[in-house]
C-alpha positions as CSV (number, residue, x, y, z in Angstrom):
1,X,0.0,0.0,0.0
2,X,1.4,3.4,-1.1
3,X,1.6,6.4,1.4
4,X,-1.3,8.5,0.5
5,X,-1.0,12.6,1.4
6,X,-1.9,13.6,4.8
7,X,-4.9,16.0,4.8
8,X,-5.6,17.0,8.1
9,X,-3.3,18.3,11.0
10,X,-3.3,19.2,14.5
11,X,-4.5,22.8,16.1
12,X,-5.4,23.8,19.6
13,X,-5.8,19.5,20.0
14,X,-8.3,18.8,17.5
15,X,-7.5,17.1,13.9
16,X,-8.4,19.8,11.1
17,X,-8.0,19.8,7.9
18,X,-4.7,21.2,6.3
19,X,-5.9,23.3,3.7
20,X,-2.5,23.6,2.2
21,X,-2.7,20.4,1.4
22,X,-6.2,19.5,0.7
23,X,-7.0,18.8,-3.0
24,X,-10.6,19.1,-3.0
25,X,-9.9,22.6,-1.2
26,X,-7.0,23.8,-3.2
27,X,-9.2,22.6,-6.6
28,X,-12.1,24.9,-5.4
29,X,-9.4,27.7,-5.0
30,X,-8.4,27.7,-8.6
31,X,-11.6,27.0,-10.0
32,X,-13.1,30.1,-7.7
33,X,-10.7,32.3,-8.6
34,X,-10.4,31.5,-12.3
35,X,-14.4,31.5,-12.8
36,X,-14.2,35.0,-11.4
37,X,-11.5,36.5,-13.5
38,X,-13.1,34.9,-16.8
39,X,-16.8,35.9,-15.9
40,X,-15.7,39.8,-15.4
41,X,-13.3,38.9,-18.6
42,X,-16.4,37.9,-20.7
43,X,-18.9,40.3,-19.5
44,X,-16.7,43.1,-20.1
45,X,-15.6,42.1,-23.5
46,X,-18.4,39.6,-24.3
47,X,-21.3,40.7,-22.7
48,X,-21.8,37.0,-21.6
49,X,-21.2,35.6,-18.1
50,X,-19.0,32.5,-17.9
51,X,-21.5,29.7,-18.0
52,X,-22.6,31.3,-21.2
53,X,-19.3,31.0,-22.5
54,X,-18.7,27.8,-21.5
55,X,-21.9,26.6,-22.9
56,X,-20.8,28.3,-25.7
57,X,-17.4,26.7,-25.9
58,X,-19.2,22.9,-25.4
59,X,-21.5,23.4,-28.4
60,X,-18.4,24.2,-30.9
61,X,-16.3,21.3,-29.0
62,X,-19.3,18.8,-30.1
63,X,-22.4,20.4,-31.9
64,X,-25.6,19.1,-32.2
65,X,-25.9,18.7,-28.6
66,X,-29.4,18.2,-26.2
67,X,-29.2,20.7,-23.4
68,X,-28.7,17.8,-21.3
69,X,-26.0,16.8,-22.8
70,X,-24.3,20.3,-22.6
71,X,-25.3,19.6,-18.8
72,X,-23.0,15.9,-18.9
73,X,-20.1,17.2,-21.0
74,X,-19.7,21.1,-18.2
75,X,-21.4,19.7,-15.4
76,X,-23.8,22.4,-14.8
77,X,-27.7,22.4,-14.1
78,X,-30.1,22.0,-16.6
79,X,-31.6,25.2,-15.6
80,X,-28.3,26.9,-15.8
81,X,-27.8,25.1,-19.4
82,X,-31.7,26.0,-20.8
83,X,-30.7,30.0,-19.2
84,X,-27.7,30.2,-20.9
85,X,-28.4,28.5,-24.3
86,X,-31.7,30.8,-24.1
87,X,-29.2,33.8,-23.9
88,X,-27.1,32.5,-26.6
89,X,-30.2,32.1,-29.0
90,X,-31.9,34.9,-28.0
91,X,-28.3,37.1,-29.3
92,X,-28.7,35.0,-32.1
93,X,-25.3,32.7,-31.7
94,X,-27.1,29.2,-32.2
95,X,-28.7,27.4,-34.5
96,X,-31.3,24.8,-33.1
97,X,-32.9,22.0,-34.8
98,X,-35.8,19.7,-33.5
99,X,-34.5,16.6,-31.5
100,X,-37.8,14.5,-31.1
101,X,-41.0,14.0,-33.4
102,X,-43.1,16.5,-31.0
103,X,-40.3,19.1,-31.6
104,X,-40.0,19.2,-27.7
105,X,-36.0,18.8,-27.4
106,X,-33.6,21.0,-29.7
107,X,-30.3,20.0,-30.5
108,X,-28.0,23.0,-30.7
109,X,-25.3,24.3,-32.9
110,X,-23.5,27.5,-33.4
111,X,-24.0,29.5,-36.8
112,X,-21.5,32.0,-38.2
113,X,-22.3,34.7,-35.4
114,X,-21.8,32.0,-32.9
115,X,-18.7,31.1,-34.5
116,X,-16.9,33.9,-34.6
117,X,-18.0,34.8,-30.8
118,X,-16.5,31.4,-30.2
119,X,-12.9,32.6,-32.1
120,X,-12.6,35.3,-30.0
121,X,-13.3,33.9,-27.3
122,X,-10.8,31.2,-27.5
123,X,-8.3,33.8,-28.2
124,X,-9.0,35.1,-24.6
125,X,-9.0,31.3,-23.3
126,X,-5.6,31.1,-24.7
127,X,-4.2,34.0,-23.7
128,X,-6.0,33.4,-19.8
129,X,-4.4,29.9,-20.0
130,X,-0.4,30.8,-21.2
131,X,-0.2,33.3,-18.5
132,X,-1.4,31.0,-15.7
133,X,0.0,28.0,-16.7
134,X,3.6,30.3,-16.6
135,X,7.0,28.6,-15.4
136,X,5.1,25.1,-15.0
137,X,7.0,22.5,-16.8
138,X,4.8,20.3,-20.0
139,X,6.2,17.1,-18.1
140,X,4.1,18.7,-15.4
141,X,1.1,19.6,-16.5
142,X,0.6,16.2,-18.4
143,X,0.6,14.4,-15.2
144,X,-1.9,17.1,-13.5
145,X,-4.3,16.3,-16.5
146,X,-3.8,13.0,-16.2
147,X,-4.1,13.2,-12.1
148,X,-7.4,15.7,-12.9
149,X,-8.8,12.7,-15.3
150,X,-8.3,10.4,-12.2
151,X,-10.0,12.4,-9.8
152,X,-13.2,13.1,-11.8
153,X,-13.3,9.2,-12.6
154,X,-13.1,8.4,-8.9
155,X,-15.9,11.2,-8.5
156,X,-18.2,9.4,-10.9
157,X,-17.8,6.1,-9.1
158,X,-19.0,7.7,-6.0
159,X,-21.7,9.4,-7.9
160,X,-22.7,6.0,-8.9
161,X,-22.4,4.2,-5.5
């Protein structure tokens, strides 16, 4: 059995947890932070919050998508997805074609507005990304994507248990 990372220390004779430490806490740091730099980013340039954006992002990474599935691939709610992909449509950015027979569930697609949204956002993405991934080594961030894939597997087996 391999030595696993000790989360928790001592303080005033209790066991606490070591936030330094902590991965679920030091995740939540980075995601905080970064999800409030890019949403003042994008409403400022954009005029879109980040959840727009990132629904925005998931429909040119696979298009055609159910709102549900935009749900699945970001992991957001589906009334945060139908909010946001009513934005998007209602700035006209998306294209969406009847899903079912009853023309209940869309499937959604960005047109050439949408597109070119989606360009200039990703040169902001880029941009974001070089300057906070500065002086970490490739070798590095391979095994942190790798170690990220890890943890959301082991989160969807507890999801499932």
């Amino acid at each position: 059995m391999t030595d696993k990372l000790n989360i928790t220390r001592h303080r005033e004779g209790h066991e606490v947890l070591d936030y330094d430490r902590y991965p679920q806490h030091l995740l939540s740091v980075i995601a905080n932070r970064l999800t409030s730099y890019s949403s003042s980013q994008y409403l400022s340039q954009f005029g879109l919050g980040s959840v727009e954006m990132r629904v925005l992002a998931s429909l040119a990474y696979q298009p055609n998508q159910k709102a549900a599935e935009v749900c699945s691939l970001i992991s957001i709610d589906k009334a945060a997805a139908s909010r946001a992909i009513a934005k998007l449509d209602s700035q006209d950015l998306l294209i969406g074609e009847t899903a079912t027979p009853n023309g209940k569930q869309k499937r959604w697609s960005l047109n050439d507005k949408g597109w070119i949204l989606h360009q200039q956002f990703l040169s902001v993405v880029i941009e974001r990304h070089e300057r906070v991934i500065k002086e970490i080594d490739e070798r590095e961030l391979v095994q942190f994507v790798g170690t990220l894939h890890k943890l959301i597997h082991n989160i969807e087996v507890l999801d499932t248990e």
